[in-house]
N, CA, C and O of each residue as an XYZ file, in Angstrom:
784
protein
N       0.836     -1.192      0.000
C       0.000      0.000      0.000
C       0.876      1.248      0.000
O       1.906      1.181      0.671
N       0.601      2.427     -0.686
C       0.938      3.329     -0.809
C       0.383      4.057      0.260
O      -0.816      3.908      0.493
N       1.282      5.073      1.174
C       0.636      6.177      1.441
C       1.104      7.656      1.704
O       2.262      8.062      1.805
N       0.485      8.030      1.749
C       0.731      9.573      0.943
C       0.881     10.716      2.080
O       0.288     10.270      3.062
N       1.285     11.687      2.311
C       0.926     12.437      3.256
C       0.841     14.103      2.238
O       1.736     14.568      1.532
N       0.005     14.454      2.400
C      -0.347     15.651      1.387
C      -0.087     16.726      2.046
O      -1.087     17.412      2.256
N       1.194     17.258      2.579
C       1.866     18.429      3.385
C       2.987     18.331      3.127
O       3.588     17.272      2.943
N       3.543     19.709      3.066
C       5.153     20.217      3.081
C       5.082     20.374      4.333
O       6.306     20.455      4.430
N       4.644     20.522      5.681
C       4.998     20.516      6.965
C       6.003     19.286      7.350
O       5.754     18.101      7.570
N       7.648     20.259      7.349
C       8.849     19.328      8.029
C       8.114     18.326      9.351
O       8.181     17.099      9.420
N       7.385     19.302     10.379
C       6.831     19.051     11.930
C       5.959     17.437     11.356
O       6.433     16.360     11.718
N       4.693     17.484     10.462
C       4.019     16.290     10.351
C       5.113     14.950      9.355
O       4.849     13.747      9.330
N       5.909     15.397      8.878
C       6.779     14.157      8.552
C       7.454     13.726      9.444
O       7.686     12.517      9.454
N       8.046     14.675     10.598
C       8.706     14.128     11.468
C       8.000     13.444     12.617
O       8.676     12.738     13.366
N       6.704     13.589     12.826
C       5.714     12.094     13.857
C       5.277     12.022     13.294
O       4.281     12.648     13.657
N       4.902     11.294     11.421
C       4.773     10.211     11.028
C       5.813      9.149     10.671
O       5.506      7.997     10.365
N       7.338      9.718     10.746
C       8.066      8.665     10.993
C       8.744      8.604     12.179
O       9.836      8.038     12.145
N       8.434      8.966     13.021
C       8.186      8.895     14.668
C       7.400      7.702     14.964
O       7.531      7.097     16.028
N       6.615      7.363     14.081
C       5.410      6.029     14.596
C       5.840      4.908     13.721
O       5.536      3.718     13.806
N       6.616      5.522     12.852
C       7.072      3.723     11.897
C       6.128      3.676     10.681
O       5.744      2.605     10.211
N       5.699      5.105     10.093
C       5.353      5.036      9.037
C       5.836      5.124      7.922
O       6.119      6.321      7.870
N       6.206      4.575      6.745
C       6.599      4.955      5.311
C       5.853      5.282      4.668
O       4.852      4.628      4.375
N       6.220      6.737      4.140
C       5.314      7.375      3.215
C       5.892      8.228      2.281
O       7.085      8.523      2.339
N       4.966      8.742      1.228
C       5.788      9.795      0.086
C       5.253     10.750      0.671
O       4.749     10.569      1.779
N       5.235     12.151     -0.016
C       5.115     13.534      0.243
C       4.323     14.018     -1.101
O       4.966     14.200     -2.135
N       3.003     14.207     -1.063
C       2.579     15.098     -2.563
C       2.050     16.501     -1.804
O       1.306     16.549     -0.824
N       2.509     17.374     -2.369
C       1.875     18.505     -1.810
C       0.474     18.911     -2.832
O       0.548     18.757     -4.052
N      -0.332     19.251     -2.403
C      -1.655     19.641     -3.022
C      -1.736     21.283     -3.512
O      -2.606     21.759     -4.241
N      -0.764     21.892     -2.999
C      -0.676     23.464     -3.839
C      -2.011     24.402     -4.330
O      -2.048     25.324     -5.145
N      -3.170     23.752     -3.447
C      -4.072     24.489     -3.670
C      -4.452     25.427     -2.879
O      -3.954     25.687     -1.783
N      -5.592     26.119     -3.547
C      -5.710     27.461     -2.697
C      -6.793     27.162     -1.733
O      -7.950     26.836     -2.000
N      -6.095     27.365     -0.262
C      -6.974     27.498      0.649
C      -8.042     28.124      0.502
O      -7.974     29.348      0.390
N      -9.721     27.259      0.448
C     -10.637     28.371      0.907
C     -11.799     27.669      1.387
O     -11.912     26.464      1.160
N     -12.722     28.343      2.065
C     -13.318     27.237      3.372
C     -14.420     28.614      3.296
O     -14.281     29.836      3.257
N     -15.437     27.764      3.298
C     -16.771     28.082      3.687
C     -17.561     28.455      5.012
O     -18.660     28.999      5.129
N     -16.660     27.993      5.990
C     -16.748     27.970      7.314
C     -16.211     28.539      7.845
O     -15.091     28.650      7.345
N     -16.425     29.504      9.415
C     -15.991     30.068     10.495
C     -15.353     29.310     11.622
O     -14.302     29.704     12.128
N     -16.041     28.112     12.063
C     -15.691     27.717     13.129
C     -15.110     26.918     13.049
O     -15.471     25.995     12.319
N     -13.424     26.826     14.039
C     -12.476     26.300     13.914
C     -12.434     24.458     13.477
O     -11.743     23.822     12.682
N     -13.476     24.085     14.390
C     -12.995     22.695     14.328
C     -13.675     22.212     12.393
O     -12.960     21.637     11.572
N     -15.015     22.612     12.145
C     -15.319     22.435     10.804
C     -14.078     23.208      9.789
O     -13.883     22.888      8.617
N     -13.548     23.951     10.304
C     -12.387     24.542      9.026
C     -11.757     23.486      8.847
O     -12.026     22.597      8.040
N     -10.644     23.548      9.802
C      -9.860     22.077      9.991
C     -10.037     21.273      9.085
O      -9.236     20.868      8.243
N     -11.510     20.930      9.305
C     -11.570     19.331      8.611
C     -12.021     19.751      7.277
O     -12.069     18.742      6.574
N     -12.399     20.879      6.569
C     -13.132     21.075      5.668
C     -11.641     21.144      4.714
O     -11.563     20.424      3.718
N     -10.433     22.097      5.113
C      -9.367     21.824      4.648
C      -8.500     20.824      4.502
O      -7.905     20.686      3.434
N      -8.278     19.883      5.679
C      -7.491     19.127      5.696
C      -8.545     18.138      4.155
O      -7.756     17.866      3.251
N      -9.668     17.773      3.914
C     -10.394     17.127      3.172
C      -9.899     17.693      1.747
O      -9.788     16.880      0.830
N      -9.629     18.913      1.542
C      -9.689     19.234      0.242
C      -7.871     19.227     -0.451
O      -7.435     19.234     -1.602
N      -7.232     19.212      0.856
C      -5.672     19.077      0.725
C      -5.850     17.335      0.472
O      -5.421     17.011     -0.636
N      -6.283     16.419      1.119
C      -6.444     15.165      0.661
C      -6.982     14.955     -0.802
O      -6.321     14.294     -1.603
N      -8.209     15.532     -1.150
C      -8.767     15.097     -2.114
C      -8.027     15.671     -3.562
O      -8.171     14.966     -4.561
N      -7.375     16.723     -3.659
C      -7.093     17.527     -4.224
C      -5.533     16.080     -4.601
O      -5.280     15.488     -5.650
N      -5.023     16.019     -3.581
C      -3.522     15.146     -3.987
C      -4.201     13.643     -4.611
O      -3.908     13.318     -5.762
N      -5.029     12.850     -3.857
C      -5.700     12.081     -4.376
C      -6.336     11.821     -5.902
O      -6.178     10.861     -6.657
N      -6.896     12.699     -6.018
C      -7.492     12.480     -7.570
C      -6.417     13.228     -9.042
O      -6.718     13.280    -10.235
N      -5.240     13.679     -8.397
C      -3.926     14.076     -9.103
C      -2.931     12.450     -8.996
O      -1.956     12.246     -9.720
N      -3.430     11.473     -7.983
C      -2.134     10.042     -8.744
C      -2.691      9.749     -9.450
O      -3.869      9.998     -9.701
N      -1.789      8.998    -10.057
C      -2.130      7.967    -11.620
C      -2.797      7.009    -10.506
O      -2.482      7.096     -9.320
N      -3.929      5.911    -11.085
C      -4.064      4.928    -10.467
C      -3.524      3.766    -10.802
O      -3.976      2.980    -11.634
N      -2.556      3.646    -10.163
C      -1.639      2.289    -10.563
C      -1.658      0.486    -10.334
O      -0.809     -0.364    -10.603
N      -3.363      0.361     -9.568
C      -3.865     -0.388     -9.382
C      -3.272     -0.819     -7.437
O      -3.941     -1.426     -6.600
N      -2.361     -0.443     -7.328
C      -2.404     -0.547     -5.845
C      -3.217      0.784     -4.929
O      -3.630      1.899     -5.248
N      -3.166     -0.341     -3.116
C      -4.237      0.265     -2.588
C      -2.643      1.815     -2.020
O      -1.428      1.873     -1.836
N      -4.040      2.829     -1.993
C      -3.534      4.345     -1.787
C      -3.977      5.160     -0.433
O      -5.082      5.701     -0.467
N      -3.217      5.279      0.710
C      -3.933      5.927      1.627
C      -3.516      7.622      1.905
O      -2.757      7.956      2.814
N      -4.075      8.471      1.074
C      -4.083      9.863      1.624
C      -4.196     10.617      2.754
O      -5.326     10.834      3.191
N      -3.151     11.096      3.361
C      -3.446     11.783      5.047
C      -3.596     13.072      4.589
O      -2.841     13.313      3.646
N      -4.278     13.953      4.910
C      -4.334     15.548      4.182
C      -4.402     16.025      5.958
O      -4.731     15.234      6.843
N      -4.040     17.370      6.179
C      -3.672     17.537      7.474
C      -4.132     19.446      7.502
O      -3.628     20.172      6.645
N      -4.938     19.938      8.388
C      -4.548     21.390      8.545
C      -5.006     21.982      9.904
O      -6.093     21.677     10.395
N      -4.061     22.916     10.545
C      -4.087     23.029     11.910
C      -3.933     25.112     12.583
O      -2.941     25.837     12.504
N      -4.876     25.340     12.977
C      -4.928     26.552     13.152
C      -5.588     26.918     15.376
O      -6.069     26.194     16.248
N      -5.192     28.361     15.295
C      -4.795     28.614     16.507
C      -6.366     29.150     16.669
O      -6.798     29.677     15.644
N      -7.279     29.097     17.790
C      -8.049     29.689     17.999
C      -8.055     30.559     19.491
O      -7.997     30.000     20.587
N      -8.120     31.702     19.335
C      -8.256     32.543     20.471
C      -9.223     33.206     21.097
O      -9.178     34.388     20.755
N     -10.175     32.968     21.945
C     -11.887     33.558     22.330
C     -12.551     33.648     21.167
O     -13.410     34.527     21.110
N     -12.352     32.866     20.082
C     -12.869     32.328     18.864
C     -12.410     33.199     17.976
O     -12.979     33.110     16.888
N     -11.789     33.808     18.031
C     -11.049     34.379     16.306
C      -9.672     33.243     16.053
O      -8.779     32.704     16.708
N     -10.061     33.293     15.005
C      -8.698     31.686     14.320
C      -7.152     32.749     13.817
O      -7.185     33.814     13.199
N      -6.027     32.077     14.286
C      -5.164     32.568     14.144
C      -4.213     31.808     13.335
O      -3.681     30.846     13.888
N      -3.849     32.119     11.898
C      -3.525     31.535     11.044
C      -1.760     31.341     10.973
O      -1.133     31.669     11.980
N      -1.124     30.894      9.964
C      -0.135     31.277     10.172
C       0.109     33.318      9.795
O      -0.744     34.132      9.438
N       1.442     33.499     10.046
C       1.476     35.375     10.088
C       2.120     35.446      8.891
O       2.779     34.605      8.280
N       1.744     36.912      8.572
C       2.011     37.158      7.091
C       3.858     37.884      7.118
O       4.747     38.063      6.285
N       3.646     38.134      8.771
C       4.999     39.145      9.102
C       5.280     39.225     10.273
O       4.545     38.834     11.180
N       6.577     39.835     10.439
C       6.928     40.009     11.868
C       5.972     40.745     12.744
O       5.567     40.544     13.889
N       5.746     41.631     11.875
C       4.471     41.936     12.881
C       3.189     41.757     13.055
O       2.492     42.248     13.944
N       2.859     41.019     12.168
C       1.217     40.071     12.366
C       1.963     39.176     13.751
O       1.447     39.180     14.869
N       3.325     38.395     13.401
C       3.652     37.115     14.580
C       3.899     38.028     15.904
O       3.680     37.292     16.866
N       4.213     39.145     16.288
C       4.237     39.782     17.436
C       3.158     40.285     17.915
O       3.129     40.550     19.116
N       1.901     40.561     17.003
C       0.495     40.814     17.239
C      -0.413     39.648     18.236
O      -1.023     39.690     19.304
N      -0.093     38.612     17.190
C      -0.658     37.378     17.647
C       0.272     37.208     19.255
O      -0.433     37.485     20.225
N       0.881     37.036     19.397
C       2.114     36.579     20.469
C       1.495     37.356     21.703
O       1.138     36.866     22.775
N       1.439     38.955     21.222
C       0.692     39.536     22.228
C      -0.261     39.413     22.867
O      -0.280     39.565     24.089
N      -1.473     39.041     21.995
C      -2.881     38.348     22.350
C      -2.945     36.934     23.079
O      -3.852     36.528     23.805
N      -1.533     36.145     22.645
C      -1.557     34.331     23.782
C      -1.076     35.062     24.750
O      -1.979     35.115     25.586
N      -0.327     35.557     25.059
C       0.717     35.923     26.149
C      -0.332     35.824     27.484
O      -1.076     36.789     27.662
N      -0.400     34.779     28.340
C      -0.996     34.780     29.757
C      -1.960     34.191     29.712
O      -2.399     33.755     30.776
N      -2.681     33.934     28.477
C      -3.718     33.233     28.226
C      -3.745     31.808     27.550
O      -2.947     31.274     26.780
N      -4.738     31.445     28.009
C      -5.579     29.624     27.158
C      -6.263     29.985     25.862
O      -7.101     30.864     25.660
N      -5.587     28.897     24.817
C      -6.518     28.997     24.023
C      -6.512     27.616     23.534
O      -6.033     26.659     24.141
N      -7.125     27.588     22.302
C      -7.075     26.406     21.081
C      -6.422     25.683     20.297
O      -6.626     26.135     19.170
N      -5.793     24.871     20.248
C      -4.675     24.468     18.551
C      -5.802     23.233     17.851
O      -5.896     22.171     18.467
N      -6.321     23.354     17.043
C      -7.184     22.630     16.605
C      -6.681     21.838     14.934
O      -6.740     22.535     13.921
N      -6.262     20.515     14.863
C      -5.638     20.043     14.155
C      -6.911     19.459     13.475
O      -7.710     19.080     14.332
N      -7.486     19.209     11.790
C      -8.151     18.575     11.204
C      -7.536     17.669     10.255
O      -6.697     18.081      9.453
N      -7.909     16.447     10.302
C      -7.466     15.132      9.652
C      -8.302     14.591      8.781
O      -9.379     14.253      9.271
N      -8.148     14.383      7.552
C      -8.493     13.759      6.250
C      -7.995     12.227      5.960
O      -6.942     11.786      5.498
N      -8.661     11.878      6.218
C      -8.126      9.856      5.550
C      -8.440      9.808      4.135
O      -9.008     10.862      3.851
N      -8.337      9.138      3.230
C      -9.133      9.202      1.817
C      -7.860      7.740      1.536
O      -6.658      7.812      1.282
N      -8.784      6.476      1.722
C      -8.473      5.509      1.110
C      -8.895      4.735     -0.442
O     -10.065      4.460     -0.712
N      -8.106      4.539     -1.082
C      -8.572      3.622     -2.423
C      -7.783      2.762     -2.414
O      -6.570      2.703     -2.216
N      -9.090      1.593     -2.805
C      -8.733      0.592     -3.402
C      -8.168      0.222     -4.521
O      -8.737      0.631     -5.533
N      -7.102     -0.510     -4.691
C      -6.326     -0.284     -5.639
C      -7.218     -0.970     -7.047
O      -7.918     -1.982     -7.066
N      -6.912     -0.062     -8.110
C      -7.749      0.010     -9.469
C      -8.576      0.100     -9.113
O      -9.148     -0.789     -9.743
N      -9.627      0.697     -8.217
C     -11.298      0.549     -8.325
C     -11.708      2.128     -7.719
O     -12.184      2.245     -6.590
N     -11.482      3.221     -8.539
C     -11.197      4.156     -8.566
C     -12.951      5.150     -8.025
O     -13.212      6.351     -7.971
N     -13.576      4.201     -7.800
C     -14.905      4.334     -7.684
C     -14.888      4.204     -5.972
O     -15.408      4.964     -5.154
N     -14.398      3.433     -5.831
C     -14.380      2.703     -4.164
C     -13.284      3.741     -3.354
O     -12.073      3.674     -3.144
N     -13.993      4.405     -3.125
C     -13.347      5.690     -2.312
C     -13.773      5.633     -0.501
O     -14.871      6.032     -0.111
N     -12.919      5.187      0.268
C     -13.657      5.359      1.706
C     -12.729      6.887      2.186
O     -11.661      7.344      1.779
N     -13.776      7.392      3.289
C     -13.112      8.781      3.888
C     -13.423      8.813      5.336
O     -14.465      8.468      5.891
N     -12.167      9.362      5.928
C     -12.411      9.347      7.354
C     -12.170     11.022      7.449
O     -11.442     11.495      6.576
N     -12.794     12.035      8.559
C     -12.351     12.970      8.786
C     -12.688     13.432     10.220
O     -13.827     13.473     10.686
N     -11.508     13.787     10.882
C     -11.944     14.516     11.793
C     -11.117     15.294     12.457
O     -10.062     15.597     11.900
N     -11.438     15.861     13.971
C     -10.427     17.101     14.163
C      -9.921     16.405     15.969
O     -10.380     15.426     16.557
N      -8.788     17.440     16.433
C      -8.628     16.980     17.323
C      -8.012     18.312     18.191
O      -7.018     18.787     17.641
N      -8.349     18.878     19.225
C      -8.576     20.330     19.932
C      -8.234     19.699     21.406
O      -8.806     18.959     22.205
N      -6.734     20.538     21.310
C      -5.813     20.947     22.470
C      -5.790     22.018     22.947
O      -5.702     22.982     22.187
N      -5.866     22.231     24.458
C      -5.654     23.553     24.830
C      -4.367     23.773     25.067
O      -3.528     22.883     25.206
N      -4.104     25.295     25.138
C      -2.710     25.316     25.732
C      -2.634     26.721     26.503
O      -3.273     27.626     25.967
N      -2.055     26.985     27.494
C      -1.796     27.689     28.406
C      -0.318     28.564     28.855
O       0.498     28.270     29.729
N      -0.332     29.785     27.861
C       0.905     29.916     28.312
C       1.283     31.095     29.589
O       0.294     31.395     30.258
N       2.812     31.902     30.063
C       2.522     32.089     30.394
C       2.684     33.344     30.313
O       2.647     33.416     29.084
N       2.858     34.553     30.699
C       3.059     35.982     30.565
C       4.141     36.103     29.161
O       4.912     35.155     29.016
N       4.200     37.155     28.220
C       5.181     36.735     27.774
C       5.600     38.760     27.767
O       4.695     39.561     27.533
N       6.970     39.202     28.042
C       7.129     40.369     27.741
C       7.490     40.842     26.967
O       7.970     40.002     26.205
N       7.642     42.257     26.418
C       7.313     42.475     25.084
C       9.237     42.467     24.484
O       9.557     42.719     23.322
N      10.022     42.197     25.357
C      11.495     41.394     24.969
C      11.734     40.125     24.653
O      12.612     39.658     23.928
N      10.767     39.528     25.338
C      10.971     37.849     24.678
C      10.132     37.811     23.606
O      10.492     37.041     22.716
N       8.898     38.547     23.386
C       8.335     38.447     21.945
C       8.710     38.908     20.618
O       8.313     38.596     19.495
N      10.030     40.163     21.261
C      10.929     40.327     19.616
C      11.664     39.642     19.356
O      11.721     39.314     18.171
N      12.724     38.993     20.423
C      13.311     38.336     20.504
C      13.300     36.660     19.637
O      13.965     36.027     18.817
N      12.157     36.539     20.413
C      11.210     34.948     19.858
C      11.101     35.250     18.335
O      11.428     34.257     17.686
N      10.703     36.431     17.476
C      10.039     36.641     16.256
C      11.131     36.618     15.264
O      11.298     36.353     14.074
N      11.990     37.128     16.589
C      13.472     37.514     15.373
C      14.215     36.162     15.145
O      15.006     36.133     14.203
N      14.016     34.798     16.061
C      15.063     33.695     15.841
C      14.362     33.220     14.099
O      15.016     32.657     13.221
N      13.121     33.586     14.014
C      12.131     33.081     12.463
C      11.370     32.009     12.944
O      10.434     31.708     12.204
N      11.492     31.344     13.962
C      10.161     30.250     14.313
C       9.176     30.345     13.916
O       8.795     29.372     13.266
N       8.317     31.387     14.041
C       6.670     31.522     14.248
C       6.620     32.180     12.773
O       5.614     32.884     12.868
N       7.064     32.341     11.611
C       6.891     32.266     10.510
C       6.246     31.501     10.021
O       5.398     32.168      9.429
N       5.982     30.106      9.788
C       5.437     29.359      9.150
C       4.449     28.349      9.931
O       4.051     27.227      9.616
N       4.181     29.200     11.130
C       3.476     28.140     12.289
C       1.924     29.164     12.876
O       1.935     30.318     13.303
N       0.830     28.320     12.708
C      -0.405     28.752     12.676
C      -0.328     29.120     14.330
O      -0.037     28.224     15.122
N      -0.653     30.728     14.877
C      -0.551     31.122     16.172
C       1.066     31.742     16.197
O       1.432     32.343     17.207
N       1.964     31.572     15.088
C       3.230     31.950     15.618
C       4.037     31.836     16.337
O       4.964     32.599     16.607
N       3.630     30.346     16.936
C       4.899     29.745     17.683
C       4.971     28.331     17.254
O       4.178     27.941     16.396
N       5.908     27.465     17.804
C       6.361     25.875     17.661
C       5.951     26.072     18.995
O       5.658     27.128     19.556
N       5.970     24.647     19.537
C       5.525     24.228     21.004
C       6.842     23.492     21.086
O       7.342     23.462     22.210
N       7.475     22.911     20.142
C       8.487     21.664     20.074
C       9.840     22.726     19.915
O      10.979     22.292     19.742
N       9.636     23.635     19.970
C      10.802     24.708     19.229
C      11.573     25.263     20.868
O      11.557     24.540     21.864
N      12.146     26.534     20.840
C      12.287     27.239     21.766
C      10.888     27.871     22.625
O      10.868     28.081     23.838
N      10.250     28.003     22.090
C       8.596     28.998     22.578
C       8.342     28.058     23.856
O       7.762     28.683     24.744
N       8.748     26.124     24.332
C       8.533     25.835     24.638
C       8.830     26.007     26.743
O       8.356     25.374     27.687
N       9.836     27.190     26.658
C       9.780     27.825     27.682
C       8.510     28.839     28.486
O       8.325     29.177     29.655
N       7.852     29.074     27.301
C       6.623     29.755     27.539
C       5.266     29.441     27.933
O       4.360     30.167     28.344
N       5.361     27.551     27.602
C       4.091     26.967     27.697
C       3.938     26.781     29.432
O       4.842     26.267     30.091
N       3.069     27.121     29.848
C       2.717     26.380     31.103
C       1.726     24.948     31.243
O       1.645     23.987     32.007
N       1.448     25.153     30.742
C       0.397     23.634     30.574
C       0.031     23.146     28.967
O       0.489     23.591     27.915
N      -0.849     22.193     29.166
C      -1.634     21.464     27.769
C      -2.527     20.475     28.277
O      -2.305     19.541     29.047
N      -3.692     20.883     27.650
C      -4.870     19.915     28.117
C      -4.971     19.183     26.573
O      -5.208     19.746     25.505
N      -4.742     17.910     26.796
C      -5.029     17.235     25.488
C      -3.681     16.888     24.779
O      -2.633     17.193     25.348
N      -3.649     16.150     23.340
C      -2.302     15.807     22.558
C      -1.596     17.281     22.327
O      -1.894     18.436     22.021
N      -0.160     16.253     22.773
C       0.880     17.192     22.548
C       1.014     17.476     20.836
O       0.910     18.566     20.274
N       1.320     15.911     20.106
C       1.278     16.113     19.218
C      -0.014     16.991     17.864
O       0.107     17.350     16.693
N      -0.723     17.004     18.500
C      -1.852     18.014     17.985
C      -1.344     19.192     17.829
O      -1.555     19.883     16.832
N      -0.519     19.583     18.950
C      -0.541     21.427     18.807
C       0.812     21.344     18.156
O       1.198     22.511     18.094
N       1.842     20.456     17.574
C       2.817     20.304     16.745
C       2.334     19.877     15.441
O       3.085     20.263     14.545
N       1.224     19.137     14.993
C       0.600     19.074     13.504
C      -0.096     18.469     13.131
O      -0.911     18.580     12.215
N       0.216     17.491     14.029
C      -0.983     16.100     13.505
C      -0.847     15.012     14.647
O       0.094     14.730     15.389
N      -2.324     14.428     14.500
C      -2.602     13.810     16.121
C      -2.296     12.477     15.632
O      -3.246     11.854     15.159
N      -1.104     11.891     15.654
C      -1.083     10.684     15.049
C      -1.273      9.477     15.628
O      -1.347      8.496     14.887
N      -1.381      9.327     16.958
C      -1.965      8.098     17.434
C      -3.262      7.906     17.018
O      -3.562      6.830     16.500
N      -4.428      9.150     17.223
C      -5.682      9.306     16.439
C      -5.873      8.752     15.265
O      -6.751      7.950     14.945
N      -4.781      9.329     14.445
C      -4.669      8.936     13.295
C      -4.337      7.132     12.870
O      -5.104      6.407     12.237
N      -3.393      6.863     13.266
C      -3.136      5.612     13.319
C      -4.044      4.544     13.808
O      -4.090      3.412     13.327
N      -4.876      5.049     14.950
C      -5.859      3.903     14.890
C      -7.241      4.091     13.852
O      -7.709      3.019     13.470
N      -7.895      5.263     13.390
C      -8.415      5.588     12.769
C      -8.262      4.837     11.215
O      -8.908      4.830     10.167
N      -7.364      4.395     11.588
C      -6.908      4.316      9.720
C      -6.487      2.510      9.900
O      -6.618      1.723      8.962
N      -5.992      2.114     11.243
C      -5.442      0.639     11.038
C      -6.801     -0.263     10.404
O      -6.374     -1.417     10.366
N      -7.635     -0.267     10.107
C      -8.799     -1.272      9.388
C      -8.151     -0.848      8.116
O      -8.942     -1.356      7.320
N      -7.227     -0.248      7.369
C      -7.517     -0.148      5.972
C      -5.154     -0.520      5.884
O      -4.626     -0.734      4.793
N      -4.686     -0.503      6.619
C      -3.464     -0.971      6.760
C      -2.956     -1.810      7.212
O      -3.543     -2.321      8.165
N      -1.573     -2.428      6.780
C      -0.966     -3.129      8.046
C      -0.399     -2.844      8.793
O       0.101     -3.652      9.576
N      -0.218     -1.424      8.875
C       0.682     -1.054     10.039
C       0.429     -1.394     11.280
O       1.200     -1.062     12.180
């Protein structure tokens, strides 16, 4: 069986072969856009279309194909905090966690086929919502933090797995969630259609 993971996120390749998975990399290069407001339906409405989108782009080569499509965003007293466009969108955001709990809400896409039967499409989707708690942060460790480049490419503007991880005080729920993808979730979710 083939399987696929439909992200350029370094963070989700590195705990899926953290768990003993072999997989390729197709990125789906499409344009984010979502119909929805609320965090946990975004999630999954994206992570579905990053799956489906890489999915119906393989050749079907008659073996079986399992697509992981993955997308994970920050929610704060319910406004979603995406990745930042700039240093100062990521010091904006930084300002607003600083002392406070919020959301990391990871959405997961399965999209299995059977090999040659291009009709026989099964789909799993769902999301998985960690809190996290950090703790004061002052406005020297937040230039500081912006300037090493971490929170560039990370939804909320920080890594949890990075340096920022001096800042966390707690986590209710998977660690690996608020790093990219909930892969024990994942892994049992998906073992009826693998041998892993």
């Amino acid at each position: 069986m083939r399987i696929i993971l439909a992200s350029a996120s370094p963070r989700r390749r590195e705990l899926l072969t953290q768990i003993g998975i072999d997989f390729e990399i197709r990125i789906s290069y499409m344009e984010e856009k979502t119909s929805v407001s609320e965090p946990a339906l975004m999630v999954e409405e994206l992570a579905r279309q990053k799956a489906e989108a890489v999915l119906t782009s393989e050749e079907d080569t008659g073996e079986d194909v399992l697509v992981i499509g993955a997308d994970t965003v920050v929610a704060l007293e319910g406004n979603i905090l995406g990745k930042p466009v700039d240093e100062a969108q990521a010091s904006e955001m930084l300002r607003g966690l600083s002392g406070k709990s919020h959301e990391v809400y990871t959405g997961v896409a399965l999209l299995f086929r059977k090999g040659g039967r291009e009709d026989i499409i099964q789909r799993r989707v769902f999301h998985e919502v960690t809190r996290v708690n950090f703790y004061p942060l002052t406005e020297a460790e937040i230039t500081a933090y912006v300037a090493e480049g971490e929170s560039m490419d990370k939804a909320g503007a920080y890594g949890i797995q990075g340096i920022f991880a001096r800042y966390v005080r707690s986590i209710e729920g998977d660690y690996n969630n608020v790093v990219g993808l909930p892969v024990s979730r994942l892994y049992q979710e998906a073992k009826e259609w693998t041998e892993w």
